[in-house]
C-alpha positions in Angstrom: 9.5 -30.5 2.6 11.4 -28.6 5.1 13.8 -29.8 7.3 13.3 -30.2 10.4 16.0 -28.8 12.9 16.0 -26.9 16.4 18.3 -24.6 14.6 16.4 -23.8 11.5 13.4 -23.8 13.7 14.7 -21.2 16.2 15.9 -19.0 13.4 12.8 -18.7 11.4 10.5 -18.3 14.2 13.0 -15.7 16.2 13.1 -13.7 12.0 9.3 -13.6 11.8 8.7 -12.3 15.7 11.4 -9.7 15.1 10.3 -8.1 11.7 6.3 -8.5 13.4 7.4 -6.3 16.2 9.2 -4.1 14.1 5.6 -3.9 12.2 7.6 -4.3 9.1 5.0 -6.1 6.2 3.3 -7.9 9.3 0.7 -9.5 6.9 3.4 -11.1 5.0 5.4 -12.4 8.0 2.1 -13.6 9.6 1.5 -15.5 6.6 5.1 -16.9 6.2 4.3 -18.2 9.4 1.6 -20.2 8.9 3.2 -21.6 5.5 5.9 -22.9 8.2 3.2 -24.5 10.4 1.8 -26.1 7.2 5.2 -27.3 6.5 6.0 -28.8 9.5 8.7 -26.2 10.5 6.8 -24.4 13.3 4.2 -25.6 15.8 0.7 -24.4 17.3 2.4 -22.7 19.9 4.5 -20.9 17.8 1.6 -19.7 15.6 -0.1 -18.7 18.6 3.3 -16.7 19.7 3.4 -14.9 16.3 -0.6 -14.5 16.5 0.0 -12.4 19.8 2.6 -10.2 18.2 0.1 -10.0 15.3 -2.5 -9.0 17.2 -0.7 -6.4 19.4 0.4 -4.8 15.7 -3.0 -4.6 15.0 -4.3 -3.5 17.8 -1.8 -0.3 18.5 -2.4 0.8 14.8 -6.4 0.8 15.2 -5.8 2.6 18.5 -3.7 5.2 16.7 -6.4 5.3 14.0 -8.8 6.3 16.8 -6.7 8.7 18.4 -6.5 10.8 15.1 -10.0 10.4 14.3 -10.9 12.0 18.1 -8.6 15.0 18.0 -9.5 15.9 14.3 -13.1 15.6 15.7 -12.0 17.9 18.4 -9.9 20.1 15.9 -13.3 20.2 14.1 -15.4 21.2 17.3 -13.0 24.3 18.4 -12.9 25.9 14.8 -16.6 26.3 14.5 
């Protein structure tokens, strides 16, 4: 059961945003999360926060993934 304070609360929720933007393990952050919200300790909103950072993660490194794949197409294209 976890115990339920502003502090705790405002600790834990300001860890996982900060090592989610740092895009440090952000699977295992996202997932401490929603062991909190099962526990009580965070709310919807702050799943929905942490979600957003998430996402944003997720999102840049697919973009990246994207940007390699079109200049190693284009790499491709020049040398032949």
């Amino acid at each position: 059961m976890a115990i339920k304070s502003k502090a705790r609360h405002d600790l834990t929720l300001r860890s996982i945003k900060r090592e989610i933007a740092a895009g440090r393990d952000v699977a295992f952050w996202l997932d401490k999360a929603y062991m909190h919200y099962d526990n009580g300790l965070l709310t919807a909103d702050d799943i929905a926060e942490v979600e957003a950072l998430a996402q944003a993660y997720y999102d840049a490194l697919d973009a990246g993934d994207k940007a390699d794949a079109e200049d190693k197409a284009n790499a491709e294209e020049i040398t032949q």
